[in-house]
N, C-alpha and C positions, 0 to 999 in steps of 0.2 A: 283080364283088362277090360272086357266087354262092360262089367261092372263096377266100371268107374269112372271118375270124372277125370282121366289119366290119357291122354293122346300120344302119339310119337310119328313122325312124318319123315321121310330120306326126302335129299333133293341132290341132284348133281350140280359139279357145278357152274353149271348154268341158270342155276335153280328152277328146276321142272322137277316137279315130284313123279321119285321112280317108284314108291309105295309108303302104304299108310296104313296105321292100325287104331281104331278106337274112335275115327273121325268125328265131332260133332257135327248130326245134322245144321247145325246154323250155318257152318260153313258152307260143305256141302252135302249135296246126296247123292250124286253120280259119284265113280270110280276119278279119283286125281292122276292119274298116272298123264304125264305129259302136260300138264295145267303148272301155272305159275302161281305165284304170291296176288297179283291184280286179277285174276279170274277168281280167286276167294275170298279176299278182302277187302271195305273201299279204299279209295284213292289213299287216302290218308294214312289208313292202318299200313295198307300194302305198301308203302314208301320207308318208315318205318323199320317193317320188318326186313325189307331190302338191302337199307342203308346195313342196316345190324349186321346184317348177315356178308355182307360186303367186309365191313372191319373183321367179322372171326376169319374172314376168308385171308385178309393182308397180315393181322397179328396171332392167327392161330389162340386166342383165347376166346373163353368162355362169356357169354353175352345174357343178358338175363330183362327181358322188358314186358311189361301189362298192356295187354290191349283190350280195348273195351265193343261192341257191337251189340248191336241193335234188335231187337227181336220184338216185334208188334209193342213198338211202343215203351219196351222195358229191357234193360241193358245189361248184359251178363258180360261178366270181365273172367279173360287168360292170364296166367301168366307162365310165361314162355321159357325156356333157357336153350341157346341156342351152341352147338357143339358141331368142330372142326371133326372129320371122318378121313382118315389115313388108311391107306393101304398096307399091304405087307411089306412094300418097298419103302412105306415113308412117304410116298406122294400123295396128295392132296386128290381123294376121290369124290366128294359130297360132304354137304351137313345132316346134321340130326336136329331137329328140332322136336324136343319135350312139351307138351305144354299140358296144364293144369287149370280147371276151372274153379276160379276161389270167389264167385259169385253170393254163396252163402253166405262166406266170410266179409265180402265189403258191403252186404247187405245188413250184416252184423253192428262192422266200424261205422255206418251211417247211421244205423242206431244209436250208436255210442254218443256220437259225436252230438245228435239231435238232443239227445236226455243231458249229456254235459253241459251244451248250450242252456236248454232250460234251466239246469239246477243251478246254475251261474246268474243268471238271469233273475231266478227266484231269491238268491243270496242277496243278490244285489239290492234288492227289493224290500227281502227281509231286515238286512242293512242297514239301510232307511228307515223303516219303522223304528228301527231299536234306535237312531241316531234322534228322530223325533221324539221319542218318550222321553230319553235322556234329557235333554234340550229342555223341552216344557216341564220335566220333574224337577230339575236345578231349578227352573226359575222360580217355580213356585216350592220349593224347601228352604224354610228357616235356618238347620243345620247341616252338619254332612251326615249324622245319625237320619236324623227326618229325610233326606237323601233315598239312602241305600235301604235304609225299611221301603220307603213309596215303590223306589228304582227296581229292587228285588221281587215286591210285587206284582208288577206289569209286565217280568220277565217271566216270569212263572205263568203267567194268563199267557201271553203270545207262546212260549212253548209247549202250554194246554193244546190253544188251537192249533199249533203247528205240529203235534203228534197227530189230530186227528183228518188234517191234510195229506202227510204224508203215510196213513193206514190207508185211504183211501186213494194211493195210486196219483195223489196230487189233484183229483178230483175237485176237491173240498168237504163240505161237512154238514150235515143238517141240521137244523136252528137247535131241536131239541137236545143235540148232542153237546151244541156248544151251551146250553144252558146247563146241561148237568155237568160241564167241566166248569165253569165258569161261577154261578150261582149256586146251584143247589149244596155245594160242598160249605156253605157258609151260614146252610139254617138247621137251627136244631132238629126241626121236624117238616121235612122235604114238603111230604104228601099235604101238611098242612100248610107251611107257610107260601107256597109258591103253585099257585094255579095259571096252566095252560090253554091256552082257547085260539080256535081258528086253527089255520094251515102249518104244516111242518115243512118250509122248501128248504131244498138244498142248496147251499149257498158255496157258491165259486171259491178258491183260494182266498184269494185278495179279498174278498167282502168276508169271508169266515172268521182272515187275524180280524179284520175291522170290527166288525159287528161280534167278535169275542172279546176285543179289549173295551167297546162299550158296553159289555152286560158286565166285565171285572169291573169297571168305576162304579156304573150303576150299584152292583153288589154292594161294593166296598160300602160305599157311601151309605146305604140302606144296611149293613149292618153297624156301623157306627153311630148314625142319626136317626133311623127312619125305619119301616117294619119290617125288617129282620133283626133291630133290639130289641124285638118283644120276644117272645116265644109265641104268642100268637096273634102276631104281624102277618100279611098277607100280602104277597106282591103275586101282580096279574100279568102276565104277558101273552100280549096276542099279535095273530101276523093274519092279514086278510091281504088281500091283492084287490087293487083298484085304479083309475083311469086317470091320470096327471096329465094335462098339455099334452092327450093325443098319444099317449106309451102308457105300457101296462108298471105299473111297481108296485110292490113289495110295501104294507104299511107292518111296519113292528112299531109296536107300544109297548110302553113300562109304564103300571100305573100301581100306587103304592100309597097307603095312609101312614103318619107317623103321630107319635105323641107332645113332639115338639119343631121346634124351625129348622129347616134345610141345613148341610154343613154351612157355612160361612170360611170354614180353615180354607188353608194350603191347598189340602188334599182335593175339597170340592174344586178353588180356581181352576185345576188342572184341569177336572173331571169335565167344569164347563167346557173348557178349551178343547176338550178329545170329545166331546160328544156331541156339540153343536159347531166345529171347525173339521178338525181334524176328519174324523169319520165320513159324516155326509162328504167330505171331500174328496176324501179317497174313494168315496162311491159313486161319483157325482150322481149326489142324489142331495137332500133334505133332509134338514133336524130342527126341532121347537122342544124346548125344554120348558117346563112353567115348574114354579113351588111357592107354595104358601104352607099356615099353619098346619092344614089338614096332611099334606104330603105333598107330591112330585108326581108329575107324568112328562113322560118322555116317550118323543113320536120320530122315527125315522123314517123316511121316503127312499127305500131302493130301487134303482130302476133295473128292467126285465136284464138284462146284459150280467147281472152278477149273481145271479138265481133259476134255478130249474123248480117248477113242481110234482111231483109224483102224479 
């Protein structure tokens, strides 16, 4: 018994403990023999276990209650079962009190319960997102065909990045990871059409969906109009850190040449609405989008709060 987290206590009844095996030092560390319930518990606990022990005492049934105590700072919980002790004759000579420390186990259940809350929290969230795509894809779709191609889409992108959130422990995801889920799957020749420059930061949950469903428009749209219809089209993406109104952010650029005019469709309105609303919004941060003949750049402002750098 020495070797475990398994107690067992007599008391008469009076309740004065006539012996005890396995005692935890929190209670005590002197010998209890002759000590009560309020010489090892506080006020609180010890009333409690009193009262309890009072009832098995009038209904002779079995009683079962958790108590919780204190120990520099950090709380280790019992839980108790408390048992009526008869003699040979029948009469009433003492309880037994059992008790058990299942401290691992509610350090376990608060676990639980903290990651539940999150992952609720994050549905909730994710939710949203998927109620906004929705929202702004109807509006700008002609058919219910034009619809559920767009719709299908953006579902596909947001569960790109949202595999790579939840590999990484809900962490988030770093730029270049969401650029090879996101763009790179859409050019014929990666190494060429798609250059890198500047820093790779890691980007928070919430900025990763964001800023992966604006590299899927981006894409989109640059494979449809702009240089990713060429085969040797060239889209440039870079990310430098710099100084806004006194806070550090995050500048990511998309710069890209094309052979004719920006989308004008359906598909680009949205694309403005998610890239220059949507986004920066959800980041509270900044976006400027410009296009002419030549092509498109696109400039977002992340502030420090949704980004780490290596």
């Amino acid at each position: 018994m020495e070797n475990t987290n398994i107690s067992v206590l007599y008391q008469d009844c009076d309740f004065r403990y006539l012996w005890s095996k396995n005692v935890p030092s929190l209670w005590s560390t002197a010998p209890l023999a002759g000590t009560t319930d309020s010489d090892l518990f506080p006020e609180s606990e010890a009333k409690r276990l009193t009262e309890a022990k009072h009832l098995v005492m009038e209904t002779g049934d079995q009683a079962r209650l958790e108590i919780k105590l204190r120990e520099d700072d950090v709380f280790r919980w019992f839980d108790l079962w408390i048992d009526l002790d008869r003699g040979a004759d029948g009469a009433v000579a003492g309880v037994v009190t059992t008790s058990v420390e299942i401290t691992e186990q509610k350090r376990r259940e608060q676990t639980l319960r903290a990651l539940l809350r999150e992952v609720s929290h994050r549905s909730k969230n994710l939710l949203a997102i998927i109620q906004s795509i929705a929202t702004q894809t109807g509006r700008y779709s002609g058919t219910v065909g034009d619809f559920l191609e767009r719709f299908r889409g953006r579902l596909q992108s947001l569960a790109a990045s949202q595999d790579l959130v939840t590999s990484s422990n809900w962490r988030g995801a770093d730029l270049h990871e969401l650029i090879a889920g996101q763009v790179v799957r859409f050019c014929a020749d990666p190494l060429r059409n798609v250059r890198l420059e500047g820093t790779n930061p890691y980007l928070n949950p919430n900025a990763a969906l964001h800023v992966g469903l604006a590299l899927h428009e981006l894409a989109v749209n640059s494979v449809s109009y702009g240089a990713l219809s060429q085969s040797d089209g060239v889209v440039v993406i870079s990310a430098t850190t710099a100084t806004h109104d006194d806070r550090s952010v995050l500048e990511l650029a998309w710069k890209e040449k094309s052979g004719g005019r920006p989308d004008l469709s359906g598909r680009r309105r949205f694309g403005s609405v998610a890239l220059e609303k949507i986004v920066p919004a959800s980041l509270n941060g900044t976006a400027t989008m410009t296009s002419d003949e030549d092509g498109l750049t696109y400039r977002l402002a992340i502030p420090a709060e949704n980004f780490e750098l290596d």
